[in-house]
ZAMARGU-4260 file (C-alpha; in steps of 0.2 Angstrom, whole numbers, plus 5000, padded with zeros to 4 digits):
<rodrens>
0) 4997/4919/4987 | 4997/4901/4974 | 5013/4894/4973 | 5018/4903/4956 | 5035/4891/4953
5) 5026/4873/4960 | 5010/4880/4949 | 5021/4882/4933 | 5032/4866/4937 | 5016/4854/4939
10) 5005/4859/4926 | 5012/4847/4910 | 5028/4841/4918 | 5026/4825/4908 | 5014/4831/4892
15) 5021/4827/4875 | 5015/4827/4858 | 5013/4813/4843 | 5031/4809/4836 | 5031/4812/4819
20) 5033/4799/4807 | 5037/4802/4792 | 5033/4784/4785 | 5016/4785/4789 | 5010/4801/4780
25) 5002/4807/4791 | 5011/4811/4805 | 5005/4795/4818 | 5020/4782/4823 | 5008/4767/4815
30) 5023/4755/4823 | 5023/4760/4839 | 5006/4755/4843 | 5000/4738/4848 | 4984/4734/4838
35) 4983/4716/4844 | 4982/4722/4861 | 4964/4727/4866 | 4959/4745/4866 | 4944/4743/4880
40) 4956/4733/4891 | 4972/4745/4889 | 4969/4760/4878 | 4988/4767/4882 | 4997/4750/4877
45) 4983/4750/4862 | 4994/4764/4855 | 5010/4762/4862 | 5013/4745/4867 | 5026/4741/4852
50) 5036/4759/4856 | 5037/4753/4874 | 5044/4736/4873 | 5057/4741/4862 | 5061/4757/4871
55) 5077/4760/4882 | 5079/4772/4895 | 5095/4782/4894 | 5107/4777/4907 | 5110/4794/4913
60) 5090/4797/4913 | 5075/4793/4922 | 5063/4790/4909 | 5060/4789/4890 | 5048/4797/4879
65) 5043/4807/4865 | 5045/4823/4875 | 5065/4818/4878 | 5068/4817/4861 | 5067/4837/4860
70) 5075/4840/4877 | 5090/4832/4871 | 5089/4840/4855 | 5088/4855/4866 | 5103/4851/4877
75) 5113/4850/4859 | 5106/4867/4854 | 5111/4876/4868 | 5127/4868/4870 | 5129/4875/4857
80) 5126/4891/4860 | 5135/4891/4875 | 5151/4884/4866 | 5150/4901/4855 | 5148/4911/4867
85) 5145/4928/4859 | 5155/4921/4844 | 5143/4927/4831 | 5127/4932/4838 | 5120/4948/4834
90) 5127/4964/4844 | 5113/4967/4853 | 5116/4948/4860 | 5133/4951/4864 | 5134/4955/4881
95) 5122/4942/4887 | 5131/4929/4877 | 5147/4934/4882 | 5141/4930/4902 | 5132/4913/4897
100) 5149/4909/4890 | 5158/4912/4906 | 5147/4902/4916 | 5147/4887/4906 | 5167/4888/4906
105) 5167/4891/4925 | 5156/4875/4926 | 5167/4865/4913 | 5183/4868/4923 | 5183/4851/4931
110) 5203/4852/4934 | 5200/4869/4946 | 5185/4860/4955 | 5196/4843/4959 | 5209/4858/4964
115) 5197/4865/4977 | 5188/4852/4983 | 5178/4859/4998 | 5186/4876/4999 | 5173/4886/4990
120) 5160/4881/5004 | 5174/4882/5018 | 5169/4901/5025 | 5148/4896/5023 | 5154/4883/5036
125) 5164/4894/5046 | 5148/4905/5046 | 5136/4889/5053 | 5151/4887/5066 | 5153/4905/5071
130) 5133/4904/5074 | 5130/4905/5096 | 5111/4905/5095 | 5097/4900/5084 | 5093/4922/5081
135) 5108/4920/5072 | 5103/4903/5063 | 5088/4913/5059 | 5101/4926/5050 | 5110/4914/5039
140) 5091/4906/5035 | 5086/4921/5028 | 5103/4926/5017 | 5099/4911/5009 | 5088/4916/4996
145) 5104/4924/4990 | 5116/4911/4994 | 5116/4892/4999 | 5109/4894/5016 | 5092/4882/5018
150) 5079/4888/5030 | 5064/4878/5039 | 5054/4893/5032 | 5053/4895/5014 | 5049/4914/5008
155) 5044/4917/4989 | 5037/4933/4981 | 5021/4931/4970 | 5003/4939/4964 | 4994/4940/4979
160) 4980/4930/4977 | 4967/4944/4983 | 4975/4957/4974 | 4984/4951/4959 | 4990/4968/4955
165) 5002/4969/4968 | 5015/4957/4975 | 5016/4949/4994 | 5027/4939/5001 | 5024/4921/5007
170) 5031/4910/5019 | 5029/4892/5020 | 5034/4876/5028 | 5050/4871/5023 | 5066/4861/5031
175) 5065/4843/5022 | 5079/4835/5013 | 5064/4824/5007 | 5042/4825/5003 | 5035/4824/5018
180) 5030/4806/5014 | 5046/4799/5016 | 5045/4802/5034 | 5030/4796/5040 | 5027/4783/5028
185) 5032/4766/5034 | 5035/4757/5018 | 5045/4770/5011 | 5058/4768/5027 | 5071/4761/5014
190) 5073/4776/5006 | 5073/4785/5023 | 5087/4774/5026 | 5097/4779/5012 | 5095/4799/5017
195) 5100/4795/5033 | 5116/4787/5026 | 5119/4802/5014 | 5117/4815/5028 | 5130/4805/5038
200) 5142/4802/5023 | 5140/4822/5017 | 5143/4827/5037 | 5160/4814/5036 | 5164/4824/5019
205) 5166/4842/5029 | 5175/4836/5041 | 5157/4839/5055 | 5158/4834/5073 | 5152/4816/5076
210) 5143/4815/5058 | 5132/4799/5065 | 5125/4805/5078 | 5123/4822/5069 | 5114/4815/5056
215) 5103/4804/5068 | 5099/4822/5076 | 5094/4830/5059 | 5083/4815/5053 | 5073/4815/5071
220) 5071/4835/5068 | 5067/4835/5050 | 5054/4820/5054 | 5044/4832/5068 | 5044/4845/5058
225) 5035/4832/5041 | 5025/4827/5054 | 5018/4845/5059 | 5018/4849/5039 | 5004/4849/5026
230) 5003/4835/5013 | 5005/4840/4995 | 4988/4838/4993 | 4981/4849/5008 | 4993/4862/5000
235) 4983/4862/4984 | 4969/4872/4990 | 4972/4891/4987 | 4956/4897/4997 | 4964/4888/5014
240) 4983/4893/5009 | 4981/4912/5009 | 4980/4916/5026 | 4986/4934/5026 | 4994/4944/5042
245) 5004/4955/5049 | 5021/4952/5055 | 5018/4954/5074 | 5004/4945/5073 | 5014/4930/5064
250) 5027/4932/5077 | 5015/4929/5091 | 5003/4914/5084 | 5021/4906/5078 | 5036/4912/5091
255) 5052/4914/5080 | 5065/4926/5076 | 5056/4931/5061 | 5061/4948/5061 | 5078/4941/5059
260) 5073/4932/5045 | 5066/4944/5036 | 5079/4957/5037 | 5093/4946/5035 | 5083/4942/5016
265) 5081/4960/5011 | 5064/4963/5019 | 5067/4969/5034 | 5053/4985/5031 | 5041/4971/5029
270) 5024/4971/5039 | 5013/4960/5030 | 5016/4943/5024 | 5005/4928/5018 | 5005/4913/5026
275) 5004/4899/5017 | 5003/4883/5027 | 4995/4892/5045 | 4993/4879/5055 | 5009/4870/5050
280) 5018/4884/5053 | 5018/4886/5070 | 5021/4867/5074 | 5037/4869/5064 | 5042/4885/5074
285) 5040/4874/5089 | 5051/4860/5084 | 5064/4875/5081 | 5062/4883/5098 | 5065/4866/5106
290) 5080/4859/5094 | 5097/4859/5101 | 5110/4873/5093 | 5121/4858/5089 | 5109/4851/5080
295) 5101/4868/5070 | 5121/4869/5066 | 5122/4852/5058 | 5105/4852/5050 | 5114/4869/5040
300) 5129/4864/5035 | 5120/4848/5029 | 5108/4857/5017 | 5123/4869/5013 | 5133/4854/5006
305) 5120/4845/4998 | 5113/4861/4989 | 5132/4865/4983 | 5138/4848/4980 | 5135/4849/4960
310) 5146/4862/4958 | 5163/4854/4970 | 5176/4840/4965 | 5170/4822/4958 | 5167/4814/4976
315) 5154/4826/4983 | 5146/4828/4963 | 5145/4809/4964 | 5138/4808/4981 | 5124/4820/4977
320) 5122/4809/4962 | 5121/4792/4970 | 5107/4799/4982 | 5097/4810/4975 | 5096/4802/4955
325) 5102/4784/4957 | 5093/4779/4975 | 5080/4789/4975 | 5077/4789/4952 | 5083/4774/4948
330) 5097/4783/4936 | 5111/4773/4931 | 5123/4785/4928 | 5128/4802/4930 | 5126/4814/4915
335) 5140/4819/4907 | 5149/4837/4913 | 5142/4845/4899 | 5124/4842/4902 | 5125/4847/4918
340) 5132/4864/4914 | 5118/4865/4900 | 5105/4864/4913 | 5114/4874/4928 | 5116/4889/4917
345) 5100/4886/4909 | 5091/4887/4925 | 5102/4902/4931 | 5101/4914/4913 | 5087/4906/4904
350) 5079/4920/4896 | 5098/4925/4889 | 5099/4909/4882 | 5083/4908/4875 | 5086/4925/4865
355) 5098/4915/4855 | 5090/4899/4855 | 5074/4909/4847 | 5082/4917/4835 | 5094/4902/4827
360) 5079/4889/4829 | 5062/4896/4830 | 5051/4895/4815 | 5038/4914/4815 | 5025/4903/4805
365) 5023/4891/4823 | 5018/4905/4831 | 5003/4910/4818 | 4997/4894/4818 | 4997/4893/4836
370) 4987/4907/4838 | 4975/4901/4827 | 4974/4883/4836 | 4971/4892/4853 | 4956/4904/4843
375) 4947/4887/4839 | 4948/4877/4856 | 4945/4893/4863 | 4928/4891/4852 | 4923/4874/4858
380) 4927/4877/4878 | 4915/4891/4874 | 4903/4879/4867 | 4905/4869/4880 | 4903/4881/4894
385) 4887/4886/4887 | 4878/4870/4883 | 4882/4863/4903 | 4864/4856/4909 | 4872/4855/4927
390) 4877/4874/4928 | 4866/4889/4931 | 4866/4904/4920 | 4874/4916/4933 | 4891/4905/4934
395) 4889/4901/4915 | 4891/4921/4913 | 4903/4924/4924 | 4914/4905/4917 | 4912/4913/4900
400) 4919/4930/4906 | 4934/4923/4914 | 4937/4913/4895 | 4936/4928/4885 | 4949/4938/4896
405) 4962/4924/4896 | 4980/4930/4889 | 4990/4918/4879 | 5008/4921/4878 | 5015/4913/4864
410) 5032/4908/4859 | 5043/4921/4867 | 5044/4936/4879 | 5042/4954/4870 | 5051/4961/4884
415) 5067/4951/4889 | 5074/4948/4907 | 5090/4962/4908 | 5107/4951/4917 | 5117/4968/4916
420) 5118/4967/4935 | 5123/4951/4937 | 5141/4947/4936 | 5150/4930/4931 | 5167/4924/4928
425) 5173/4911/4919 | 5184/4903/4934 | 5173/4903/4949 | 5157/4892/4947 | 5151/4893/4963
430) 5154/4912/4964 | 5142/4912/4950 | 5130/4902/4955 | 5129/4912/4971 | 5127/4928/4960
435) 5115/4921/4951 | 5105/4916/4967 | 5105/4933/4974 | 5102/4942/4958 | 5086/4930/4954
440) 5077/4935/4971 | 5085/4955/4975 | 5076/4955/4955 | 5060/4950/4964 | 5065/4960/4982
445) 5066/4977/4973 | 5051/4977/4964 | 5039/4972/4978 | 5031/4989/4979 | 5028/4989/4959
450) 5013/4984/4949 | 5012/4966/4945 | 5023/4964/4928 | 5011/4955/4918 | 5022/4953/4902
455) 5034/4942/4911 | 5037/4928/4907 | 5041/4912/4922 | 5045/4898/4906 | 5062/4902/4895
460) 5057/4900/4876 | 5068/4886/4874 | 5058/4874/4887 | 5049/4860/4882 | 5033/4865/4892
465) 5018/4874/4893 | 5009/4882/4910 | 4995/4891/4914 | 4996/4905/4927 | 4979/4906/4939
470) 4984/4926/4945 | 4987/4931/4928 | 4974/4923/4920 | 4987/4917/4907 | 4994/4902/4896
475) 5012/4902/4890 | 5017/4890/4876 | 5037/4892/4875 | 5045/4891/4857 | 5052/4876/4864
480) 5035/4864/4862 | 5030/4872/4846 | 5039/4861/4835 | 5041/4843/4831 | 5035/4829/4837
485) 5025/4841/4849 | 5017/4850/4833 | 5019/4848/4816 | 5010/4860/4803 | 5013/4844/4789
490) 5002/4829/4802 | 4983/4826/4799 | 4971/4837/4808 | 4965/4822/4822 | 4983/4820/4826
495) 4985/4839/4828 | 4971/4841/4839 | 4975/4825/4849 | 4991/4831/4852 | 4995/4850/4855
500) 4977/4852/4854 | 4975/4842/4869 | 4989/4852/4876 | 4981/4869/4875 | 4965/4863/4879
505) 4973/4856/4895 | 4981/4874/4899 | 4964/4880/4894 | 4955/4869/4908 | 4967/4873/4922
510) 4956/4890/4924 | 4943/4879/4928 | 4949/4864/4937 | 4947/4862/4956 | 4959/4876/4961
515) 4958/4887/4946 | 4940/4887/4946 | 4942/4898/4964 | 4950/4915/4953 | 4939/4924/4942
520) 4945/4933/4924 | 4956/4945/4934 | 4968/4933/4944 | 4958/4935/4959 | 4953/4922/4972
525) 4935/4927/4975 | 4917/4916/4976 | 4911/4917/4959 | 4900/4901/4958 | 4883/4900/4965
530) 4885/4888/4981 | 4875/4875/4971 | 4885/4875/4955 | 4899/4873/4968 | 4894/4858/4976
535) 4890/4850/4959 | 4905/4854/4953 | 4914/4845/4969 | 4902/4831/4967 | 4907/4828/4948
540) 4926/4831/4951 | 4924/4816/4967 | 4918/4803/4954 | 4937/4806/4945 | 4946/4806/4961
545) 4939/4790/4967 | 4943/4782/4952 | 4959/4788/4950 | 4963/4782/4969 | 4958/4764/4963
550) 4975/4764/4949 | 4987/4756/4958 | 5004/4755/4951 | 5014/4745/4963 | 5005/4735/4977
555) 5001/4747/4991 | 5006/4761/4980 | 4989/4770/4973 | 4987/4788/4964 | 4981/4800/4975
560) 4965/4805/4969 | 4966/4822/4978 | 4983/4824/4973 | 4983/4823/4956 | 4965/4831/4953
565) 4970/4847/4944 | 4980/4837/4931 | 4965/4825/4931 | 4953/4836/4926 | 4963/4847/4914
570) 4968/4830/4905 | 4949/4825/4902 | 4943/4843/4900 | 4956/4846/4888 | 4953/4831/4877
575) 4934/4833/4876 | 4936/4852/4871 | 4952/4846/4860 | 4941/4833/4850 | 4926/4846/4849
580) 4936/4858/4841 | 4942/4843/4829 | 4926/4841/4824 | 4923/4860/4820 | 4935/4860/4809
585) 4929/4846/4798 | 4915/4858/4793 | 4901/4849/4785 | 4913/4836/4779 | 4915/4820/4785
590) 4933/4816/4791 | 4943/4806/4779 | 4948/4789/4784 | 4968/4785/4783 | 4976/4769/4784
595) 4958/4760/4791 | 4957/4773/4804 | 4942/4784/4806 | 4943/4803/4812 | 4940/4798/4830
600) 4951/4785/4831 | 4966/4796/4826 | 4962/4807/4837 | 4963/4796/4851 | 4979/4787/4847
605) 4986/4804/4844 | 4981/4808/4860 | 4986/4790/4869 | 5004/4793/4858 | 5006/4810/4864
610) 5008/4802/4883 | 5023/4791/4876 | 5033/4787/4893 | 5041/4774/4899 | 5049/4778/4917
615) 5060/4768/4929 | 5050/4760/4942 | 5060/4771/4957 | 5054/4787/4947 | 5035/4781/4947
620) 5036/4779/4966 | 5041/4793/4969 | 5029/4802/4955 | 5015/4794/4968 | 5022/4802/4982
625) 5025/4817/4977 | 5020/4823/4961 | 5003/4830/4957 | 5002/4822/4939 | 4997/4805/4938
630) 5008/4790/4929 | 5005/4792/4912 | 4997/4775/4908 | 4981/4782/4919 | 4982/4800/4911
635) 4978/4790/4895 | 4967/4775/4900 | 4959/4787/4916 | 4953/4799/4903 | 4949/4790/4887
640) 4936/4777/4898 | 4924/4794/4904 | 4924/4800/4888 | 4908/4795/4876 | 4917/4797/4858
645) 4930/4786/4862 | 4918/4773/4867 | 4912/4772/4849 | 4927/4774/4840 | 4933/4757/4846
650) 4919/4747/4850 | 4922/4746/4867 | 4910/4733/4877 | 4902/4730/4896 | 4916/4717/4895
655) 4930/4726/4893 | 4940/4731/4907 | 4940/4749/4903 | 4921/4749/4901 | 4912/4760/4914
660) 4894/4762/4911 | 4888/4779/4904 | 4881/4784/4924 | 4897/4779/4930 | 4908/4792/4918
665) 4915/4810/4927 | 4908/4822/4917 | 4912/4840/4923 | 4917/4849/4907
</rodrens>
């Protein structure tokens, strides 16, 4: 079964549109761009260079860009609406606002969490003390998909990839504080330090039995269990992830108390599971059987602390802070109380906020315009699909069926997520947070024997995002990237199609990037592609990983070709079926030229301006680490240099450093 949450959360976690500026007419920042700088030599500084020399990141913020413009706006909006409560919403809102209400009050209540301190996780520690053996580790792992319990397993409930339809359960490695890089990676030691200090100093806060030695004890075991893990890229390969089997059998390949597990999460009936990471898996059940009970104990209450520490007094909410955002992000400092509560309760009752957010901000006209921007690239993948030299008719028929079946979701849910059985109050934050934990996954617990809802929605309509779902076939484009500077009705057509357009067409081409490509029009995984067609396509997708692996941000930091491959592809695919439909919809007509700037050349800085981001450099090392998106100076100049048009647009030469010769360019869509 694909990693439904990870698949979502990686697919455009850094795209942003054009910002519009009004001074330019139409809708291109003409004073952010640098047009002394080269285009051939540096193509993203060629139309951002000004923008980023003058740009600031927010202190309490990790990067800058377009894209935050309308998250902050956002935060605005819903604080807003949180403020309110279900002061003046419409009745059929009330209830839902009402709670949303609560739980931002409960957060906001600084003066009751000073009061408390550590209290509120004072019996989850009792709990870890009270555990004699790791059976009963195994118990308070698996209670904590509904509390604040971390486990060496993770379990998640999904479309199983075989049988989209229905839904399986998956378990995969789990039990780092950290990617698994940080571990076995010696030039990343500094930062491995730094954990190791915050273990130790989170162990001190509790009040845990000798917190050194303890949290030298947790390091050593969450390193043998990185070094028994999948990397991030193994990870990415859904044909060797689903590994279904039945629960006996899981128990013998991987001794554990998995039955313990499992019950103690609400599926104690279950007999088949999905295993995700099957080699790992047993190495890590291994390291468990072998791990002194002190140390499992530790390891616990550890994770317990850091996962509750945003929601306790000052010293542990500045201690989480200091680690995770200022070491390990280069934040300066912490956001403010408010902005915190946004997000917690926006994570925890999105779709309750996002009723009201839709109807105070949402324009109905987006949505038709939308639909008709998703028609035409749908038109030129189409084209594209069918005029491939390099694929045979048989996967050509069967590409083209999987386009024609894919559902877009647009805007917001028809059908919105019902919080009736979740219960908040205004004066007990972590309470709430708890509830909303175990309401989020008894939700998914007791509809495991249903049919796959496919009208669900996995991104709130406020989000500033858009994702594409391989078991459903699907794109979702939330109300909350429908708007400017992501898409503006009033810009020029090249700047449209450079921006959103690139975006959709980017959604589009995840169905048939080097994962995607593995599920046919119905969600399934299944061989669809002739074995020939196969190996061509690995062969064309190889040229753009080898060059990807050459960018190297920071000396003895590269990208990781294999890593960031789906983003790669989807970002070339999609501007070369973004610029096609372009094209299209100049008719017979030649596209006007603004400002000295032909068709083409707007479209390209549209697009180059629509990856507007400037990062701290902490961030971007950790982006190559972990993250399956590449830094966004490479998702411009990476994909622009293999693309023919652009070639001509700018006059780019053999001697430019951007140049590769025309046999050299990835071509694959």
């Amino acid at each position: 079964m694909s990693n439904l949450i990870c698949r979502i959360t990686a697919l455009v976690l850094f795209v942003c549109c054009t910002q519009t500026i009004a001074a330019a007419g139409w809708g291109f920042d003409l004073d952010g761009a640098d047009f002394a700088a080269n285009p051939g030599d540096d193509f993203f500084r060629y139309g951002n260079g000004a923008w980023y020399d003058r740009a600031v990141i927010p202190r309490d913020r990790s990067s800058i860009g377009v894209d935050t413009v309308l998250i902050i706006a956002n935060e605005a909006r819903i604080r807003d609406i949180l403020e309110r409560g279900d002061d003046g919403v419409d009745s059929s809102l009330r209830a839902d606002a009402k709670k949303i209400g609560a739980f931002y009050a409960a957060f906001m209540d600084e003066a009751r969490a000073e009061a408390l301190d550590a209290k509120p996780i004072a019996p989850f520690l009792e709990m870890i003390r009270a555990a004699a053996t790791g059976e009963e580790i195994a118990d308070l792992m698996g209670a904590g998909r509904r509390s604040f319990f971390s486990s060496v397993f993770g379990l998640s409930i999904g479309a199983d990839d075989k049988a989209p339809d229905k839904y399986a359960v998956s378990i995969r490695q789990g039990g780092l504080g950290l990617n698994r890089e940080y571990y076995i990676t010696p030039r990343l030691a500094e930062k491995k330090a730094a954990y190791l200090a915050y273990v130790t100093q989170l162990l001190t806060m509790i009040g845990w039995e000798a917190p050194e030695q303890s949290a030298t004890a947790i390091l050593n075991f969450e390193t043998a269990i990185a070094e028994g893990s999948w990397s991030n890229a193994e990870r990415r390969d859904p044909e060797k992830t689903y590994n279904p089997m039945s629960v006996a059998a899981l128990s013998e390949a991987a001794p554990f108390p998995w039955h313990r597990l499992l019950a103690s999460a609400g599926l104690g009936a279950l007999a088949r599971v999905v295993v995700v990471e099957n080699t790992a898996i047993p190495k890590i059940a291994a390291v468990y059987a072998r791990t002194p009970l002190d140390t499992l104990k530790a390891w616990l209450a550890f994770h317990l602390t850091d996962g509750a520490a945003p929601f306790l007094s000052k010293r542990f909410v500045a201690a989480s802070f200091n680690f995770h955002s200022r070491t390990m992000s280069g934040v300066a400092d912490q956001p403010e109380r408010w902005k915190r509560a946004v997000a917690t309760v926006n994570g925890a009752m999105g779709q309750a906020i996002g009723r009201v957010y839709v109807a105070r901000y949402f324009s109905p006209e987006a949505k038709a315009q939308i639909d008709e921007l998703v028609a035409q690239l749908r038109i030129a993948l189409k084209g594209r699909i069918e005029q491939l030299a390099w694929m045979s008719p048989a996967t050509k028929l069967k590409a083209l069926e999987k386009l024609a079946q894919l559902n877009v979701k647009i805007a917001y849910p028809d059908k919105w997520r019902d919080y009736s059985t979740l219960d908040v109050r205004p004066d007990d934050l972590l309470s709430d947070m708890q509830a909303a934990r175990k309401f989020a996954w008894l939700r998914q617990v007791n509809r495991l024997n249903s049919p796959v809802d496919r009208e669900e929605w996995y991104l709130n309509p406020q989000t500033v995002n858009a994702s594409y779902n391989a078991n459903l076939n699907q794109m979702t484009f939330p109300a909350g990237i429908l708007q400017p500077p992501f898409f503006d009705p009033a810009a020029d057509a090249a700047v449209n199609y450079g921006g959103i357009g690139a975006v959709i067409g980017h959604e589009m081409i995840h169905g048939f990037d080097d994962e995607g490509r593995k599920y046919d029009g119905s969600g399934v995984l299944s061989t669809w592609w002739t074995d020939a067609d196969a190996a061509e396509f690995n062969a064309r997708a190889a040229v753009l990983g080898r060059q990807f692996d050459a960018y190297e941000p920071f000396p003895g930091f590269h990208v990781k070709g294999d890593l960031t491959m789906g983003e790669n592809i989807a970002d070339l695919g999609g501007a070369l079926v973004a610029l096609d439909a372009y094209h299209n919809s100049l008719g017979d007509k030649p596209a006007p030229v603004l400002d000295g700037l032909t068709g083409d050349q707007r479209f390209f800085l549209s697009y180059a301006q629509s990856w507007r981001h400037k990062s701290t450099d902490d961030s971007v090392r950790q982006q190559l680490v972990s993250n399956p998106h590449a830094p966004v100076q490479y998702r411009v100049n990476g994909v622009v240099r293999n693309i023919d048009a652009w070639y001509d647009a700018f006059n780019v030469k053999p001697s430019d450093k951007l140049f590769l010769a025309p046999r050299d360019r990835a071509r694959i869509w």
